[in-house]
N, CA, C and O atoms as a GROMACS GRO file, in nm:
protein
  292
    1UNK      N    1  -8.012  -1.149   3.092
    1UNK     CA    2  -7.994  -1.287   3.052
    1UNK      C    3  -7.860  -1.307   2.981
    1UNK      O    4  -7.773  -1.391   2.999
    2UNK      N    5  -7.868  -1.211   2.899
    2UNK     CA    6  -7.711  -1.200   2.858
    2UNK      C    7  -7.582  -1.229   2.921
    2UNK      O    8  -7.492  -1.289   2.862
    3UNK      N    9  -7.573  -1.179   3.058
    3UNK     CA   10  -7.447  -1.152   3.174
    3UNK      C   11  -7.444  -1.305   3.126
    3UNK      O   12  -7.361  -1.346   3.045
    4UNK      N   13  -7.574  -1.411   3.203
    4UNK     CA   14  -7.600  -1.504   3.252
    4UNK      C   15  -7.469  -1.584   3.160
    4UNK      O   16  -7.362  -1.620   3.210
    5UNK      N   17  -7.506  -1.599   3.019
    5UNK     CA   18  -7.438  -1.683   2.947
    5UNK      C   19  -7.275  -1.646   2.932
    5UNK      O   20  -7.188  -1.732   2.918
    6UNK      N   21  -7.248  -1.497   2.940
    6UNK     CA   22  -7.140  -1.462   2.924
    6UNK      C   23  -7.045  -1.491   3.057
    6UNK      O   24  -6.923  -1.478   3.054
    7UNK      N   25  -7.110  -1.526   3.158
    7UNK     CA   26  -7.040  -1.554   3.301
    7UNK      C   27  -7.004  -1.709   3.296
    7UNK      O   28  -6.893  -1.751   3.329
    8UNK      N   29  -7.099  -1.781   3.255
    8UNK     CA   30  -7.064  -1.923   3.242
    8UNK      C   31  -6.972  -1.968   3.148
    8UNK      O   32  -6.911  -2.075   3.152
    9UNK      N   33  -6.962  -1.863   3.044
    9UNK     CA   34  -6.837  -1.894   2.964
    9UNK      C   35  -6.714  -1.826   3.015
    9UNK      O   36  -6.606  -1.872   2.978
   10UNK      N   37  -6.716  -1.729   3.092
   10UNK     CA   38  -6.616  -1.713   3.140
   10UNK      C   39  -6.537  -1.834   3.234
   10UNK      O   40  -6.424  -1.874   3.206
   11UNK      N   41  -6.616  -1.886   3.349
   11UNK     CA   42  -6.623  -1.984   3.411
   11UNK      C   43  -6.566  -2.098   3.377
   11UNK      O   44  -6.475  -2.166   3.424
   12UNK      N   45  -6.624  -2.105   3.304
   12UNK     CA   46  -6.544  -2.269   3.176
   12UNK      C   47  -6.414  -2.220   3.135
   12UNK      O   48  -6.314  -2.291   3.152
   13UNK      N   49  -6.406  -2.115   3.086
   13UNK     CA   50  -6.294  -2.114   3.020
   13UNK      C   51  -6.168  -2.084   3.095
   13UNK      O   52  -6.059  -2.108   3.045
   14UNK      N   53  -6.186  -2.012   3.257
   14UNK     CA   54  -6.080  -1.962   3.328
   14UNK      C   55  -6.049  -2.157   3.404
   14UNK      O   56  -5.929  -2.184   3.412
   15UNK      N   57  -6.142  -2.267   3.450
   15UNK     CA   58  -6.184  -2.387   3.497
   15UNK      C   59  -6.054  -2.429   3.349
   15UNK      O   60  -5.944  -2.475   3.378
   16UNK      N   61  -6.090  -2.406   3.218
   16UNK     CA   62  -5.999  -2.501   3.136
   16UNK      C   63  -5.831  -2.453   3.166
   16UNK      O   64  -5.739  -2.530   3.194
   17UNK      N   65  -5.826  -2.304   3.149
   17UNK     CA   66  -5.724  -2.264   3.149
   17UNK      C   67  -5.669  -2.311   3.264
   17UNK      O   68  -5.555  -2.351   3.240
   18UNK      N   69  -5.704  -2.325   3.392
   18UNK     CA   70  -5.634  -2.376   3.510
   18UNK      C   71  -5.607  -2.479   3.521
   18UNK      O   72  -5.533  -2.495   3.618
   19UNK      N   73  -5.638  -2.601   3.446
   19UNK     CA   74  -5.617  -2.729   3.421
   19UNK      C   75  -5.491  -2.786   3.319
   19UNK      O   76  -5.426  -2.890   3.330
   20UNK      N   77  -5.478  -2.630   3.169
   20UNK     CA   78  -5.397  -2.662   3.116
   20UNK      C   79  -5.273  -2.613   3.196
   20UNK      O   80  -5.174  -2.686   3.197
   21UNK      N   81  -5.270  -2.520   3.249
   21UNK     CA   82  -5.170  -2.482   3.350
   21UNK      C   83  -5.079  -2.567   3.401
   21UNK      O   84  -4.962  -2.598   3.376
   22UNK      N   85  -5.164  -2.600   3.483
   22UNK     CA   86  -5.121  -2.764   3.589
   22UNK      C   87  -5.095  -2.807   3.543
   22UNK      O   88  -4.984  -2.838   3.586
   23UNK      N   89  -5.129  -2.894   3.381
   23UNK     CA   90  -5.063  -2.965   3.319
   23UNK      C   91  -4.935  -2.873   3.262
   23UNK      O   92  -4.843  -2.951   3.238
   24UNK      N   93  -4.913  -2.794   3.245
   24UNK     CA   94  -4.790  -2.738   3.200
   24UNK      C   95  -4.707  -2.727   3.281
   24UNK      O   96  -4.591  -2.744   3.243
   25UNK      N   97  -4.735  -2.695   3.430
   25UNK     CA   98  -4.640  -2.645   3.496
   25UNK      C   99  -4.600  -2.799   3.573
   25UNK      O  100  -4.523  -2.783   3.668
   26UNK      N  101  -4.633  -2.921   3.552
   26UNK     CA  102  -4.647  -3.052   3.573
   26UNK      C  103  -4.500  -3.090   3.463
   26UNK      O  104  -4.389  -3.134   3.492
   27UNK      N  105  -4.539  -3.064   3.374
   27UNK     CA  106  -4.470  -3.112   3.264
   27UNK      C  107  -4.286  -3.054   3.308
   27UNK      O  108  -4.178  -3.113   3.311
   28UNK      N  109  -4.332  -2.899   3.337
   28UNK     CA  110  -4.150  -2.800   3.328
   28UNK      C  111  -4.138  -2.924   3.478
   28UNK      O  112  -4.049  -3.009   3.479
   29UNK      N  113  -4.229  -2.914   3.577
   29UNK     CA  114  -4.113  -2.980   3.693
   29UNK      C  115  -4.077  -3.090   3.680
   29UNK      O  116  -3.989  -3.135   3.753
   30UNK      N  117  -4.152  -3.184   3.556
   30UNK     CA  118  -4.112  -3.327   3.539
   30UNK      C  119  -3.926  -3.323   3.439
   30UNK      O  120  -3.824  -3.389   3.454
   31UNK      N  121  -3.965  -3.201   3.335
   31UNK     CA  122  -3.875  -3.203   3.267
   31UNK      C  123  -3.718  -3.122   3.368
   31UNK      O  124  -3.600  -3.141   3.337
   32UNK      N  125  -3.757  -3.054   3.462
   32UNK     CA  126  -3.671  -2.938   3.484
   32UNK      C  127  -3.647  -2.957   3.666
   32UNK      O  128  -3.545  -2.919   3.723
   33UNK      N  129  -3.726  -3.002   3.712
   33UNK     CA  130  -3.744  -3.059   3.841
   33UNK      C  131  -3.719  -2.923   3.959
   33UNK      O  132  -3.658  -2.908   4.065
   34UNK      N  133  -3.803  -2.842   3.870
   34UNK     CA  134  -3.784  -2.691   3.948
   34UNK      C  135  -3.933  -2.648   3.913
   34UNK      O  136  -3.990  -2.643   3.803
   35UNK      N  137  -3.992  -2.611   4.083
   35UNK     CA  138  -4.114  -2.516   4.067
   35UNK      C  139  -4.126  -2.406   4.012
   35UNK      O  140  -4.013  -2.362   4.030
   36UNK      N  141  -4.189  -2.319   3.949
   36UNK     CA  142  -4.212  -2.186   3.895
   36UNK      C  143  -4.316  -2.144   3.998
   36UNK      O  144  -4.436  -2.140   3.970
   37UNK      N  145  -4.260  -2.108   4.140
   37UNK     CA  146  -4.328  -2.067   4.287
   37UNK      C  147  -4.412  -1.948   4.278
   37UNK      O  148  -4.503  -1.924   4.358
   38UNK      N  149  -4.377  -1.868   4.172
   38UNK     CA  150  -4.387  -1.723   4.188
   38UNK      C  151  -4.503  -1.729   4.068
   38UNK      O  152  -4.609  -1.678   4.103
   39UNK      N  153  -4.500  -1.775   3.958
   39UNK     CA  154  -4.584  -1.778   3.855
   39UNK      C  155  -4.679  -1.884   3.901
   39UNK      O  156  -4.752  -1.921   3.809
   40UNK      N  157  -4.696  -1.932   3.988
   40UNK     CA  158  -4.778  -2.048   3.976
   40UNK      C  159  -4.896  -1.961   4.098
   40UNK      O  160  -5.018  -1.964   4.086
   41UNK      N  161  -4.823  -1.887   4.210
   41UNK     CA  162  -4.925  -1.779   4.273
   41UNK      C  163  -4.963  -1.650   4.190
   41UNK      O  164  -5.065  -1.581   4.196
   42UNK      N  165  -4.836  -1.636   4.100
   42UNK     CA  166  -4.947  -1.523   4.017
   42UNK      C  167  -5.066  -1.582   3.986
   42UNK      O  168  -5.172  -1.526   4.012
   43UNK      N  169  -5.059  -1.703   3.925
   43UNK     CA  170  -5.179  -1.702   3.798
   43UNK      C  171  -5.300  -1.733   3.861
   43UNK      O  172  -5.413  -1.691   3.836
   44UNK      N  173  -5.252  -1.834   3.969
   44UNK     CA  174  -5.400  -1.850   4.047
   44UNK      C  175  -5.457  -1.681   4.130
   44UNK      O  176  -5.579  -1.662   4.133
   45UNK      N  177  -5.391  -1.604   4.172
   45UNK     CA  178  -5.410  -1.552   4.199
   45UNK      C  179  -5.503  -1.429   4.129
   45UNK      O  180  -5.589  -1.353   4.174
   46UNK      N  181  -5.440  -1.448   3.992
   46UNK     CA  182  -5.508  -1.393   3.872
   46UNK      C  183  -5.660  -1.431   3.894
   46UNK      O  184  -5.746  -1.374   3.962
   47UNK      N  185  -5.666  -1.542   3.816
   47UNK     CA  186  -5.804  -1.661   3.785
   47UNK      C  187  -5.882  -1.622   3.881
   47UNK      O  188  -5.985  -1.570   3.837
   48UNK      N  189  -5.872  -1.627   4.031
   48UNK     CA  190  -5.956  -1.600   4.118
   48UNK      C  191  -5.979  -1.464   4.124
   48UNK      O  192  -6.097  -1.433   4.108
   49UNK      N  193  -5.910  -1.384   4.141
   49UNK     CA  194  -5.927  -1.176   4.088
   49UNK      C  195  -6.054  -1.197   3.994
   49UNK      O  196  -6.168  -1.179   4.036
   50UNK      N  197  -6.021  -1.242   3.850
   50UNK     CA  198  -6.132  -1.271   3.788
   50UNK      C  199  -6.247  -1.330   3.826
   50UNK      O  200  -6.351  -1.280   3.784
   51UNK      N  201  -6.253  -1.431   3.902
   51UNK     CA  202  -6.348  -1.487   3.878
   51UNK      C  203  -6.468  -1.414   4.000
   51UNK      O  204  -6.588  -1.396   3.977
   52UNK      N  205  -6.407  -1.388   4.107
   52UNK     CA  206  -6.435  -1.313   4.213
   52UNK      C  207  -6.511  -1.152   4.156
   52UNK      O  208  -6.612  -1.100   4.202
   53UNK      N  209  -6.435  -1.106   4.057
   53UNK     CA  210  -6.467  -0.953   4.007
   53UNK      C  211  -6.606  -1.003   3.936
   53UNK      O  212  -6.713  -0.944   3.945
   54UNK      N  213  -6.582  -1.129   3.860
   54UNK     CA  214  -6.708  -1.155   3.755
   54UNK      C  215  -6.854  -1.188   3.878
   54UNK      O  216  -6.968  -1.158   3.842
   55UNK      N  217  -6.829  -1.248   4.013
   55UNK     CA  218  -6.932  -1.276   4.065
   55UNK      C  219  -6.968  -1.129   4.134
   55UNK      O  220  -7.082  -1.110   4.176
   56UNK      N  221  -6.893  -1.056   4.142
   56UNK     CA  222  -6.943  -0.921   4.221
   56UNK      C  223  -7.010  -0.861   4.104
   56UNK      O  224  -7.119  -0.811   4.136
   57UNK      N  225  -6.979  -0.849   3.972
   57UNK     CA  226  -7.045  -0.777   3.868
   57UNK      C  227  -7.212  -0.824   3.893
   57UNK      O  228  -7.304  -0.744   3.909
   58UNK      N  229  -7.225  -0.976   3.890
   58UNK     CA  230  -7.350  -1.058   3.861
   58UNK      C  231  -7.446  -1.055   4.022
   58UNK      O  232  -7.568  -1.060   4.035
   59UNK      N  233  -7.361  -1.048   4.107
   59UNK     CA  234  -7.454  -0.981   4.248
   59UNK      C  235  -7.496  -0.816   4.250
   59UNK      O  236  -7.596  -0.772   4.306
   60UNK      N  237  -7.387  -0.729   4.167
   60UNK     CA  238  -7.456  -0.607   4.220
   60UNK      C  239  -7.578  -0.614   4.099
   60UNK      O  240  -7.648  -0.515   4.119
   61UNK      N  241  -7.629  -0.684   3.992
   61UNK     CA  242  -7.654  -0.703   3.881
   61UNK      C  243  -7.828  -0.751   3.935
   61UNK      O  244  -7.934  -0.693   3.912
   62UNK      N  245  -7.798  -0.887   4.019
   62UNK     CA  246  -7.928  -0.902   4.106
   62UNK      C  247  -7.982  -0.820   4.178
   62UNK      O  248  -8.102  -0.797   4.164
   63UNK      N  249  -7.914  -0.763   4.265
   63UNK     CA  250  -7.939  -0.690   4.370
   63UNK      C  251  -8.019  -0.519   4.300
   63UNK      O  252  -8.114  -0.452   4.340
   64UNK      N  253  -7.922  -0.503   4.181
   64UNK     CA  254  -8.030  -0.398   4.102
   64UNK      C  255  -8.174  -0.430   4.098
   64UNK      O  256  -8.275  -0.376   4.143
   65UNK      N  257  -8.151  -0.541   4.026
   65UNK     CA  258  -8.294  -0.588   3.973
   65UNK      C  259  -8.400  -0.626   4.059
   65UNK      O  260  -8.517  -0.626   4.022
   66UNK      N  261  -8.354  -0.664   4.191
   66UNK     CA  262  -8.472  -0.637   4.274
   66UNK      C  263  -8.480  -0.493   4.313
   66UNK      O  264  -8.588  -0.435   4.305
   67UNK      N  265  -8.413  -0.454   4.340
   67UNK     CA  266  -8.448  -0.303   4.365
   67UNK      C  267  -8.577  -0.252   4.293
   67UNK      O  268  -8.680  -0.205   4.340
   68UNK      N  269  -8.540  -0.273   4.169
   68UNK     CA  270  -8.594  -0.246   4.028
   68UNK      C  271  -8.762  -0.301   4.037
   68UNK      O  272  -8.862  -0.230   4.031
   69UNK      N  273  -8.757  -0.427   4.051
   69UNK     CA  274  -8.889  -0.538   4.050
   69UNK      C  275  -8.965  -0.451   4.225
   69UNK      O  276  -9.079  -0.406   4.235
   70UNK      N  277  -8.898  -0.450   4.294
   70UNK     CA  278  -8.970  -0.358   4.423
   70UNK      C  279  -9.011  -0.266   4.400
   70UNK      O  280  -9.121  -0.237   4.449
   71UNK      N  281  -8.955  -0.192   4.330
   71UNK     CA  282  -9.009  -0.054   4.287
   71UNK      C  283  -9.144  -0.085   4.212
   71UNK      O  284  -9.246  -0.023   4.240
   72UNK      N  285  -9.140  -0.168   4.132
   72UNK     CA  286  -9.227  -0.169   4.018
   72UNK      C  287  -9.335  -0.237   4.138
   72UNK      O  288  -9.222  -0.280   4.160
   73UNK      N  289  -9.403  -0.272   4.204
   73UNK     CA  290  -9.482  -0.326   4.302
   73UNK      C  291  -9.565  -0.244   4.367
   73UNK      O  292  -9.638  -0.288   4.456
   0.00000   0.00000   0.00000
């Protein structure tokens, strides 16, 4: 139950961080009128690494636990 809550806060918080982003990287091209091409695929590229690693943790996590609950049957 634990994962449970600790995944949804991850969730939210990588969802906020990608929003302040955009707004930042919104702001340099308004001020600077130049993309940051290379940082702007790192980071998403990041966010999703994460978020992708966090849903494989929480599937092999289910997939135990039935194992687990079958056994016990």
């Amino acid at each position: 139950m634990r994962l449970n809550k600790f995944s949804k806060f991850i969730v939210a918080l990588v969802v906020l961080a990608n929003c302040l982003f955009a707004m930042a990287v919104l702001y340099i091209f308004f001020r600077i009128q130049a993309e940051p091409t290379t940082l702007i695929v790192s980071w998403f590229a990041f966010t999703t690494g994460e978020l992708g690693a966090l849903a494989g943790i929480k599937a092999k996590k289910i997939s135990s636990e039935k194992i687990v609950n079958k056994d016990a049957d």
